[in-house]
N, C-alpha and C positions, 0 to 999 in steps of 0.2 A: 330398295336395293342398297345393299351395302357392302364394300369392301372388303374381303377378308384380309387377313395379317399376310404381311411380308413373310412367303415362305412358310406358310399355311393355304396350300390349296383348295377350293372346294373336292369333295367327294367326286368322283365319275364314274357313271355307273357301267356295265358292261353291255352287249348289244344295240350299243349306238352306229348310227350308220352317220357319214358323214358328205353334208353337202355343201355343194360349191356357192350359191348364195341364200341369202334369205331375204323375203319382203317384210319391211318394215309393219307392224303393224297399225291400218289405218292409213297408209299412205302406197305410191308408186315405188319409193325410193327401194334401190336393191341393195344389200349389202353383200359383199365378197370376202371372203375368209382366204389369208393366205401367210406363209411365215413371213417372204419377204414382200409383196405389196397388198395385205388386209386395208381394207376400207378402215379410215378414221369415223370413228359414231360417238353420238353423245349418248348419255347413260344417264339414267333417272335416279338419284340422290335417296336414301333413307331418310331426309331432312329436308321436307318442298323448301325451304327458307335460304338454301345450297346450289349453286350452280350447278350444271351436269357436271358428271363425270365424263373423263375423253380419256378413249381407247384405241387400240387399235387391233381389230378382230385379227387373229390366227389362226382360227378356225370355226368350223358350224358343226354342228352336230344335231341330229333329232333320234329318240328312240322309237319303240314300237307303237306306243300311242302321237307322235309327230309334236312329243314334247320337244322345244328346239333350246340348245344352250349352245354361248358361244363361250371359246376360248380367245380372252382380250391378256393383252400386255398393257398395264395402264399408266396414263401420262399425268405426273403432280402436278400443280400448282405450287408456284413459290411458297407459299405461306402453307403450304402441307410438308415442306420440307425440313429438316432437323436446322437449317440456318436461320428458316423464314424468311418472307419478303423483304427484299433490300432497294433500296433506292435505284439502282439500273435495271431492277426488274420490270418489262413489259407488262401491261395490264392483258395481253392473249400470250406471254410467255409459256410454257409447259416444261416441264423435262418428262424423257424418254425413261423411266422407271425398270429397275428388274426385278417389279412386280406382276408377276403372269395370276391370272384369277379365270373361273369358269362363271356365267352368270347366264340366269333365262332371259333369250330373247327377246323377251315382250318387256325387258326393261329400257331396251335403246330406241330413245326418242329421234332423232334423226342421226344425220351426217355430217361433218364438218372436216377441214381440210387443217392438214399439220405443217405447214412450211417449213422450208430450211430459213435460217436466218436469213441469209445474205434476200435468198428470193421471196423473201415475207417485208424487205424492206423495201424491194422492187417496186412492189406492188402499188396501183395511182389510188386504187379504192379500197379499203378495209374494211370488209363483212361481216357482219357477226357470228359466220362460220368459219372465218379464219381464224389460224393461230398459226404459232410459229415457235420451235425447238432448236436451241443451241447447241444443249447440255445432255450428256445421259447421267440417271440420277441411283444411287444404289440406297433403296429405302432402310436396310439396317443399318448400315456404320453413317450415311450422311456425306459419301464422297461421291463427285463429280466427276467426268472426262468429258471433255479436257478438261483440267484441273488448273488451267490458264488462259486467260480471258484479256485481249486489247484492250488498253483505258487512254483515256482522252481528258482533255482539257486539266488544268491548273488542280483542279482535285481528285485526277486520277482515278479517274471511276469509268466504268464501262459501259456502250454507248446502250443508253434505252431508245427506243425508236420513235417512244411516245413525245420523248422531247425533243423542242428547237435544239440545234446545234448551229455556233456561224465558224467558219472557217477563213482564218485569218488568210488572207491577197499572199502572205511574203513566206513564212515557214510553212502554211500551209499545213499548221495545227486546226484543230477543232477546239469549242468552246461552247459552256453554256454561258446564256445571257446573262446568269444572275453571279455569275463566275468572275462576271470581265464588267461590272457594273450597270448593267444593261437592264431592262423588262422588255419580256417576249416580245411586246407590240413596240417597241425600237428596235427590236431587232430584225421584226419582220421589214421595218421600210428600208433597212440598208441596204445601199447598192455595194459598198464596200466596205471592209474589215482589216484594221491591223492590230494587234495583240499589241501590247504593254512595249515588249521588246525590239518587235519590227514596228511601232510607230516613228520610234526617230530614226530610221531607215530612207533618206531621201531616195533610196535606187529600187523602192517596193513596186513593183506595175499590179496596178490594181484592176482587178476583174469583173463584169457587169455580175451581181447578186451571187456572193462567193459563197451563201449559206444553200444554194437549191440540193446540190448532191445530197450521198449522204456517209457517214464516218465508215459505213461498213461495207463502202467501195473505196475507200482512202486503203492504199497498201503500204504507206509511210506511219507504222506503227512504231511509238518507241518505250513504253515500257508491257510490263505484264503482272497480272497481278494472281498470285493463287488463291484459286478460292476456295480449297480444303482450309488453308489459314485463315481465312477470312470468317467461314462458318467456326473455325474451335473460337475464335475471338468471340464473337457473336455469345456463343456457346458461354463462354466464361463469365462473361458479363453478367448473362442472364443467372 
């Protein structure tokens, strides 16, 4: 199976009749077809060497012989993107594409879950069926919404979920470890944390392990960074 072009739909033929789920082939799993809550499925690759593809079903369709196609809206991958993967990209990141495609049934390997950021960072345990969306992605021009993304620590970059972060006792900024001189496993035994600037702060009250949260429950954001500009840089470079 493979993707057709942004705005190049597959063909759809006429006397289809349309239904509410389909069983996966080979398994129990049911999938549900709908605009606003379709079942998130993974999609089997033209290139076994390829991760699945993740969609998100809008519809089911079967015709007269119970041939079944679905209509997906499909989620990128950073490194499918016109920026490509950047350093605050998530290893289960996605974006939300406005690439709509028709594809057979019998290509969706199972089911997998899309999280909102915030509650993908919630989460105690991380599945190989999770993932998790920020961004919506518009596959011809390479622009984003929101087009401005919170950044954290001394190099202003935006939080990945996949890294430590310690959070300074006194401003109560965030920080990676390798930002503030530290390696992960120092940072892991800290009980407490001051930054560069609140270190020589005698009046900081320090807090039993200031790194457990995480930055994308911090509501003390202070700059923003756009990432249209971000991808034309990228862009120029290359």
């Amino acid at each position: 199976m493979a993707k057709t072009r942004p705005g190049v739909p597959s063909k759809i033929k006429t006397g289809r009749k349309e239904l509410d789920t389909y069983t996966i082939k080979g398994t129990n799993k049911v999938v549900r077809g709908s605009l606003t809550s379709g079942d998130y499925v993974l999609m089997r690759p033209s290139d076994a060497g390829k991760p699945p593809y993740v969609a998100r079903v809008e519809k089911i369709e079967a015709d007269a012989r119970n041939n079944v196609k679905v209509h997906c809206r499909w989620y990128y991958r950073p490194e499918e993107s016109l920026g490509g993967r950047r350093q605050f990209h998530g290893a289960k990141e996605l974006f939300l594409s406005d690439h709509f495609d028709v594809q057979s049934a019998h290509t969706i390997e199972g089911k997998c879950i899309v999280h909102t950021f915030k509650n993908y960072t919630r989460l105690e345990n991380v599945g190989a069926e999770d993932y998790y969306c920020r961004f919506e992605y518009k596959a011809a021009t390479g622009a984003f919404t929101p087009d401005r993304v919170a950044v954290y620590c001394k190099c202003e970059m935006p939080y990945n979920p996949d890294d430590l972060m310690v959070q300074c006792d006194g401003c109560k900024d965030w920080y990676h470890p390798a930002c503030v001189g530290m390696t992960t496993e120092e940072a892991k035994l800290l009980d407490h944390f001051a930054c560069a600037e609140c270190s020589s702060d005698d009046d900081v009250k320090k807090s039993q392990n200031g790194f457990a949260a995480s930055p994308a429950d911090d509501v003390k954001v202070r700059l923003y960074l756009s990432l249209v500009i971000a991808c034309v840089n990228v862009l120029l470079v290359l």
